[in-house]
N, C-alpha and C positions, 0 to 999 in steps of 0.2 A: 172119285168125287173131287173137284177145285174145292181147295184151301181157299175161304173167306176170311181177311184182318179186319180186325173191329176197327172200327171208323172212326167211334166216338173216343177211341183211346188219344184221337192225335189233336181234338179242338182246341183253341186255343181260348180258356178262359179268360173272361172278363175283366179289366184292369182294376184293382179294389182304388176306387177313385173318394181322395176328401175336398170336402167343400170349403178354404179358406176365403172366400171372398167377404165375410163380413165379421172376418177377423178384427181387420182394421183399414175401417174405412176409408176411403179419401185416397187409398195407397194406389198405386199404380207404375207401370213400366210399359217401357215401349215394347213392342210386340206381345208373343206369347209363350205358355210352355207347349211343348209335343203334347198333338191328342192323347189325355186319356193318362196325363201326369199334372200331377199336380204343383204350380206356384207359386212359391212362398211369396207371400206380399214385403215389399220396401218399408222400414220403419218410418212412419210420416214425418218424422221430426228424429232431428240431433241434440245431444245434449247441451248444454251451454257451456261457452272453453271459459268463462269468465263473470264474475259479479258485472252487470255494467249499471253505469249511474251517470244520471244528467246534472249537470252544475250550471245554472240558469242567472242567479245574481251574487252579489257579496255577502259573508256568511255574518251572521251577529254572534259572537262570541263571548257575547255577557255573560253576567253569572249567570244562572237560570236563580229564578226568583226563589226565597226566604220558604216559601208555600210548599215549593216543585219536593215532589217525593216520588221517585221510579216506580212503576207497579213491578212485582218480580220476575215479570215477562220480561221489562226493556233493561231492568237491574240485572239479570244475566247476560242480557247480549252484553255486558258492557263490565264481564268481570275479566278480560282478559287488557282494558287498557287502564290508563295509568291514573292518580288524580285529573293531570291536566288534561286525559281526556276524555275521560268522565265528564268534565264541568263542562268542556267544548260540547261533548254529544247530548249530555243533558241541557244545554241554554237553549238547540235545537227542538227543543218539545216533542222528541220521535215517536211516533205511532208506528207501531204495528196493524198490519191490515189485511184483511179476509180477502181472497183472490179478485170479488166484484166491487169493494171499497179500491183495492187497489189500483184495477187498469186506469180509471180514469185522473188519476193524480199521478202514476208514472206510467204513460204511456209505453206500447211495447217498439224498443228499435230496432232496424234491419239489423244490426248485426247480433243479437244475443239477445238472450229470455234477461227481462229486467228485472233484479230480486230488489233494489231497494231506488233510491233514488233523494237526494238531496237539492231540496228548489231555491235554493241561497238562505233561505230561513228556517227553514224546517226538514226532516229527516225523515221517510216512509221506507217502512221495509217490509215487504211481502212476507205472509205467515206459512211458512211450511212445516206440515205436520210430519211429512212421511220418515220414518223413522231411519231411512237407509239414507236420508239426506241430514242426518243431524248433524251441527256445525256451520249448515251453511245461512243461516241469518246472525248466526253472531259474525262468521267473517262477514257478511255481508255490512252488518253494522260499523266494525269497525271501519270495513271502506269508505263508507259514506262521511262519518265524524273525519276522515281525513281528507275527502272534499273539503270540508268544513273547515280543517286546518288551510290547506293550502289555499284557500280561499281570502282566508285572513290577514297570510303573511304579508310582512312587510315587501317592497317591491325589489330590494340588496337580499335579503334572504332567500326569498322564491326563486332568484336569478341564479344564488347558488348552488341551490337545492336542483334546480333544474337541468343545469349542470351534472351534478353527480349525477342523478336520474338518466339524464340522456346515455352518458357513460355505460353505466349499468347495461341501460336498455340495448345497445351495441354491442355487445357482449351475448345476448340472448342467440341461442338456438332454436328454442322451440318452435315449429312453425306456426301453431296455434295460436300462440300469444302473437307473434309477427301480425297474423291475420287478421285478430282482433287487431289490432293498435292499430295496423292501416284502413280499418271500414272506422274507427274511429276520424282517423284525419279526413274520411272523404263524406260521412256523415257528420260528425261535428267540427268542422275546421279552427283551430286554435287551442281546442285542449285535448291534444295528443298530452304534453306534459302534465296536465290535472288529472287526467288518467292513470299515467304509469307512478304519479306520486301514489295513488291508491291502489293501482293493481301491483305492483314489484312488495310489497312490502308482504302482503296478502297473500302471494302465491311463490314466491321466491325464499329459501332457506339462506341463503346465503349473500349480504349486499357486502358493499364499499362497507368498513367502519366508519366512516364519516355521517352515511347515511342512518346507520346501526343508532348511531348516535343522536343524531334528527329525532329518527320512529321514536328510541326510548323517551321519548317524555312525554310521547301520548300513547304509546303502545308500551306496557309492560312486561307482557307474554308475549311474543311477537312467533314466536316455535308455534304455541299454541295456534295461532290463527292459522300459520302456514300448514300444518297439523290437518286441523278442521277444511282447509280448503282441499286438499290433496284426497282424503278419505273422502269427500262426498264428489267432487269431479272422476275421485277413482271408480266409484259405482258406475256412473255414468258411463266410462271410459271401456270397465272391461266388459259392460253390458255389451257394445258397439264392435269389441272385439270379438266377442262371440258368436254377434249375431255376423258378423263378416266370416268367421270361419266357417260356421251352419251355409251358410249361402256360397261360397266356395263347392266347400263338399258335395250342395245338392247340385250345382252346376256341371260338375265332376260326374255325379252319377246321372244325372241327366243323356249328355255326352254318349257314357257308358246303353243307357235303355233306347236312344237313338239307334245305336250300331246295332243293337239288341235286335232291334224291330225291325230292320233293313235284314239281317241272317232269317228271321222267322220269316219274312216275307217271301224272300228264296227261295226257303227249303218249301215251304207251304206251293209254290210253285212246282217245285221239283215233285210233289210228293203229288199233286193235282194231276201233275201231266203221265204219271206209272200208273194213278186210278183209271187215267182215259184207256191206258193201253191195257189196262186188266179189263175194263167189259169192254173192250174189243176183242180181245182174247175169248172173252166169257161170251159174248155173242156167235165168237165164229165156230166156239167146242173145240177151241186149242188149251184141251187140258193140260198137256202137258207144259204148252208154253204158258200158261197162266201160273201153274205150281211152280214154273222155275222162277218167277219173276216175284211171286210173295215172299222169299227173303229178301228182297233188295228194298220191296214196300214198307216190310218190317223193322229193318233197320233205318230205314229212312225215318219211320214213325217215329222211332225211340229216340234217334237223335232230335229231330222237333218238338218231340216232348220236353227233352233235358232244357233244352234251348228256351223254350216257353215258364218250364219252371223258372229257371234261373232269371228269367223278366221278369217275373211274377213274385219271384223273394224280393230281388229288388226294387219292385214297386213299393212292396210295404216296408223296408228299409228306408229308400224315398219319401215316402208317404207320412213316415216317422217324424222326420227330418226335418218335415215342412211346418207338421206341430209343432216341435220347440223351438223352429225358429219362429213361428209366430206367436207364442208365448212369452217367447223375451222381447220380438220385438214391442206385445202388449204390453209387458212392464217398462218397458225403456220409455214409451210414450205416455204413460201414465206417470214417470215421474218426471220428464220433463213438462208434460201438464199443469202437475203441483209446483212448478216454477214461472207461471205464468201467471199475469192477471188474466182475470175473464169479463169480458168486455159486458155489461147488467142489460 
């Protein structure tokens, strides 16, 4: 009797395929994944390298009125500066504001999510609840009361001031901040230097003593801010690094299931064309040549099997992959969300 191989030993199961398309909406990339793998989606949005703030007129730097009493929302943004700049950011009347009060009083700029925004008189700083971003409305605060400053100074001290500043800012490597400050100069032309008087101080640990000197009389924790800015852009930052490494890796194994499916497709050939030759064998009653030829079918199977499993773990290894990368990227954009106004 001819020796019959079971057939159904060598099919090539189904890819276990996940549905991330309405992970996160809006996402997109040019072309696609290989049939029957799945795409991690682009996070829609970056986090923001920076507080930015508009400075529109001259600041009034009055006392704030005999009456004026903080609520203890704007009295803690405002425990890490000094008297003198307490009485600056309090003469500004600053409100805090719920995401759809805010958009329409600080519009949002091409280069960065807006947390606060100083209109030459008055100070608005966007409310962020989320607790992995705490810190960032009081540095935000502080930034803006130093609009406020620089807004004020005399026109022999601003000139010196802008000076050091410039200095400083020549000395900078980050590219980040570079990139800020130039969508600065081509979005707002003239106050590159009203910027870096409030971003350097805010985000940098280390200035000129001269300028140390400047910040302390309106900043008196100044660690502190620089502090509060680094922990909450650092959320941001190593969110972005992860979801880059996830997205690497799945690229990788991609790659990998590619070559995968190009070997199955072969052997699946190879293995197709020994069936034709066994019922031809089988039709013509060449028993004998039929039995010599099913160990060759057999080993053929077991390798296409190997070859099939092995696509098949790393589908759902893959598949894995794609979840947590869309997981982080759903939390990354949900907390750059909570840094945005939302337009009513």
């Amino acid at each position: 009797m001819p020796q019959r191989p079971s057939r159904s030993s060598w099919r090539h199961r189904g890819l276990a395929v996940l549905t991330v398309g309405a992970v996160l909406g809006g996402a997109c990339r040019a072309g696609g994944p290989p049939a029957g793998v799945d795409d991690p989606l682009a996070p829609a949005q970056r986090g923001p390298s920076s507080t930015t703030a508009r400075t529109t007129s001259p600041a009034s730097t009055a006392p704030p009125p005999p009456t004026f009493v903080p609520t203890p929302e704007i009295a803690a943004l405002a425990v890490s500066m000094s008297d003198e700049g307490k009485r600056i950011f309090y003469a500004t009347d600053p409100k805090v504001l719920d995401r759809a009060e805010f958009a329409p009083v600080c519009p949002k700029a091409d280069h960065a999510q807006v947390l606060g925004c100083f209109t030459g008189e008055r100070i608005y700083i966007l409310r962020v609840a989320r607790p992995e971003l705490a810190g960032v409305m009081e540095t935000t605060a502080v930034h803006e009361m130093l609009h406020a400053v620089y807004s004020a100074m005399a026109s022999r001290e601003r000139a010196q001031v802008d000076t050091w500043v410039d200095g400083i800012f020549a000395g900078v490597k980050d590219d980040g901040l570079r990139a800020l400050v130039a969508s600065y100069e081509r979005s707002e032309p003239g106050q590159r230097l009203n910027e870096l008087h409030s971003i350097l101080p805010t985000q940098l640990p280390t200035l000129d003593p001269r300028l140390e000197d400047h910040y302390r009389r309106y900043v008196a924790a100044r660690q502190r801010v620089v502090g509060a800015y680094q922990a909450y852009s650092g959320v941001l930052a190593q969110l972005e690094r992860r979801i880059d490494d996830f997205q690497a890796d799945i690229t990788r194994r991609k790659a990998e299931l590619e070559a995968l499916e190009a070997r199955i497709k072969a052997d699946k050939a190879t293995l197709e064309g020994l069936n034709r030759r066994l019922e031809g064998l089988e039709a013509r009653g060449d028993v004998a040549g039929y039995n010599r030829l099913i160990p060759q079918q057999n080993t053929q199977v077991r390798a296409l099997n190997a070859l099939v499993d092995r696509h098949d773990r790393l589908v759902d290894v893959h598949n894995l992959k794609v979840r947590e990368v869309n997981a982080l990227a759903l939390q990354q954009n949900q907390l750059v969300d909570s840094l945005e106004g939302k337009k009513p």
